[in-house]
C-alpha positions in Angstrom: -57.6 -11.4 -21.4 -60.3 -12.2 -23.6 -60.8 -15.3 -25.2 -60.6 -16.1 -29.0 -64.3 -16.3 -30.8 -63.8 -19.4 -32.7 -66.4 -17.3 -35.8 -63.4 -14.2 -34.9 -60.7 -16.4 -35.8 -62.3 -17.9 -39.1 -63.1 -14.4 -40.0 -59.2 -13.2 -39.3 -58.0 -16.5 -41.7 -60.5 -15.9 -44.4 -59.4 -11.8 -44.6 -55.7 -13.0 -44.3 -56.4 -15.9 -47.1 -58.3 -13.3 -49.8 -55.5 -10.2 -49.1 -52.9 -13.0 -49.9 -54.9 -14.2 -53.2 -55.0 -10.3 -54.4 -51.3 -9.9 -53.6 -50.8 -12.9 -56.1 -53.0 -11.4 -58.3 -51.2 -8.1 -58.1 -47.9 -9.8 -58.5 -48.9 -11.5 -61.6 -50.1 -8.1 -63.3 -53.8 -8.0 -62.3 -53.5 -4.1 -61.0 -57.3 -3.9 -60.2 -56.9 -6.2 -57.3 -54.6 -3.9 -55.3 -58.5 -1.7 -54.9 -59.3 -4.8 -52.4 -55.9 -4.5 -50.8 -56.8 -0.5 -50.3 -60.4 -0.9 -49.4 -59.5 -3.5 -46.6 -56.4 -1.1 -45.2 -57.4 2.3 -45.8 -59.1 3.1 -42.6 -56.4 1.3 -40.5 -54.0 3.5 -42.2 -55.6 6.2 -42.1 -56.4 6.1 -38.1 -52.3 4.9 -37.5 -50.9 8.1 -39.6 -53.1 10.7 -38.2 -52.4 9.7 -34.6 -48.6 10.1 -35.0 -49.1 13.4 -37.7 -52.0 14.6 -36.2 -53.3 16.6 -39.6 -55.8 15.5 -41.9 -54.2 16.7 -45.0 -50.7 15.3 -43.9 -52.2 12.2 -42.9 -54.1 11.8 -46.4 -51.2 12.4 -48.3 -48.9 9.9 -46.4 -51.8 7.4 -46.8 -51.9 7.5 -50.4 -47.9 7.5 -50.9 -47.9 4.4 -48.2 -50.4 2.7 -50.6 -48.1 3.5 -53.5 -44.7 2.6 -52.3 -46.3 -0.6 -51.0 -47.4 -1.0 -54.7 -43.7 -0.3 -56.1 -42.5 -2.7 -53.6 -45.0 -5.5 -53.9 -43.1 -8.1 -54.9 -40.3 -7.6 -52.3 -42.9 -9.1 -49.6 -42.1 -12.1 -48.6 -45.3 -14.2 -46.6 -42.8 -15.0 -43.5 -44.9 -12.5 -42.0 -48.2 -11.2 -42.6 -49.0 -9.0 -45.5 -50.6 -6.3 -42.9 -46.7 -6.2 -40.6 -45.2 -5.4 -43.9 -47.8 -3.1 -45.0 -47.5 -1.7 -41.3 -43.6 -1.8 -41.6 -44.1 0.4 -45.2 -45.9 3.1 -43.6 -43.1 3.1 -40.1 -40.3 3.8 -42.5 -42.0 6.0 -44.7 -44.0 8.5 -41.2 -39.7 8.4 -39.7 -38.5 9.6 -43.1 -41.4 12.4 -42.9 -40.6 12.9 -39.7 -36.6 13.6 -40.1 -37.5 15.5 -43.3 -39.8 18.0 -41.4 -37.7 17.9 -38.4 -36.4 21.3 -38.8 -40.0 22.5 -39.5 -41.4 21.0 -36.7 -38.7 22.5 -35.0 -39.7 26.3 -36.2 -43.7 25.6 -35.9 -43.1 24.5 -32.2 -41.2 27.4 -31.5 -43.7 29.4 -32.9 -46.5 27.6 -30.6 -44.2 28.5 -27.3 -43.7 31.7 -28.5 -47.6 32.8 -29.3 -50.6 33.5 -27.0 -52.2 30.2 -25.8 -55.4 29.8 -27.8 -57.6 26.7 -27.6 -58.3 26.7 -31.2 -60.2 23.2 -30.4 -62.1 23.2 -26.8 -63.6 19.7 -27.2 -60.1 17.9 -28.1 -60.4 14.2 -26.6 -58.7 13.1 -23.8 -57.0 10.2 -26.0 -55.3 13.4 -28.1 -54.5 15.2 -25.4 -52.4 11.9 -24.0 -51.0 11.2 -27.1 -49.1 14.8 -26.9 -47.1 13.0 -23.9 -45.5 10.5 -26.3 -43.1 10.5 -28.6 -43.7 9.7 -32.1 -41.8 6.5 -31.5 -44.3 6.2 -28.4 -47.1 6.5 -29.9 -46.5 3.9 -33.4 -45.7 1.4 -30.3 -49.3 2.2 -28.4 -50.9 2.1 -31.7 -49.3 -1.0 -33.4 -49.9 -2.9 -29.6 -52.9 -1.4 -28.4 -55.4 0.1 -31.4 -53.9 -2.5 -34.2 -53.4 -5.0 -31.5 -50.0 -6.5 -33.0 -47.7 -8.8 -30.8 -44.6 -7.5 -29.4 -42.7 -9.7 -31.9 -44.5 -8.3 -35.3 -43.7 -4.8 -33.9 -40.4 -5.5 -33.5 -40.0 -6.7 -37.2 -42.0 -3.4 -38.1 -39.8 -0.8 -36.2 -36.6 -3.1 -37.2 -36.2 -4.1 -33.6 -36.1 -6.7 -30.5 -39.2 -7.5 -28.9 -37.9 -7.5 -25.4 -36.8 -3.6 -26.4 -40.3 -3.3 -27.5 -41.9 -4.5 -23.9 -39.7 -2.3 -21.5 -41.0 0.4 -24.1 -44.4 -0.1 -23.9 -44.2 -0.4 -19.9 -42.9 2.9 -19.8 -44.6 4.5 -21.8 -48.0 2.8 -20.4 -46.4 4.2 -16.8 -46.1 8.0 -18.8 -49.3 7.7 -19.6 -50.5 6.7 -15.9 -48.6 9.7 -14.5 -50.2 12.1 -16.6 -54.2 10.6 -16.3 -54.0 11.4 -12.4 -52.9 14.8 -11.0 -52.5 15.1 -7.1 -54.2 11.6 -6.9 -57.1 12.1 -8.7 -57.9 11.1 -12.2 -57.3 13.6 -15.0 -60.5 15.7 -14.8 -61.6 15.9 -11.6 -61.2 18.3 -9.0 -60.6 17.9 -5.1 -63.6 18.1 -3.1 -63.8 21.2 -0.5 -63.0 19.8 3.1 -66.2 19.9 5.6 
């Protein structure tokens, strides 16, 4: 585990101190300061919607409604937990309502993928995509939110509406998925068996 970096931790107060001061300012009717709220989220968003969509397009147009339902909803947020959980928690519901809205879509276009010739459309996909295919998209907001966004159990488990100790047992299985899948016949993921001498 690596320790704090006291300079890290002023940094992480100061950001949480000026997104909370543009909140206020949003509440109040000051509608330019949700730009700072945007500019200081965007990317974050952006990265946790494409790895559970895994389109550009989709992922763009998710971002920009979670930015606007988080606008609609501003004054619902409550500072019992950090303005990024709920802004997190925002976009959760909003990719699981995508998700069961496009279920029966996904449904057809995966179909379709089984039933077509295999084509690698994209021969340099990363090994971290190729994983991510192994997980669920409940899977992968939990190894997001835990290890990219680096939340504690307990702030996911207000995100995804659930118990942390849910949450945990999760993440160990799906760490232990993931494990399986990065070694084949007891080698890592990529490389082949020697020839015997």
């Amino acid at each position: 585990m690596q320790a704090a970096i006291p300079g890290d931790m002023q940094a992480r107060k100061e950001k949480k101190e000026r997104i909370e001061r543009a909140v206020q300012r949003v509440i109040t009717g000051e509608k330019e300061a949700y730009e700072l709220i945007i500019q200081e989220f965007e990317r974050q968003m952006y990265t946790y919607c494409y790895y559970i969509l895994k389109d550009h397009q989709e992922t763009e147009d998710a971002v920009q409604e979670i930015f606007i339902r988080a606008y609609e909803n501003l004054r619902s947020y409550k500072r019992k937990v950090s303005f990024s959980s709920w802004l997190y928690k925002v976009a959760y519901n909003h990719l699981m309502n995508m998700k069961k809205k496009h279920s029966r879509w996904l449904k057809l276009v995966d179909e379709y993928k089984h039933h077509k010739p295999v084509v690698q459309e994209y021969p340099y996909t990363t090994v971290i995509e190729e994983l991510m295919e192994y997980l669920t998209p409940e899977e992968r907001h939990i190894l997001l939110l835990k290890a990219v966004e680096q939340y504690t159990f307990e702030e996911i488990a207000i995100i995804m509406n659930t118990r942390s100790a849910t949450l945990r047992k999760k993440y160990e299985r799906l760490r232990r998925k993931l494990m399986e899948q990065t070694t084949i016949g007891g080698k890592p993921h990529g490389q082949t068996a020697q020839p015997f001498s």
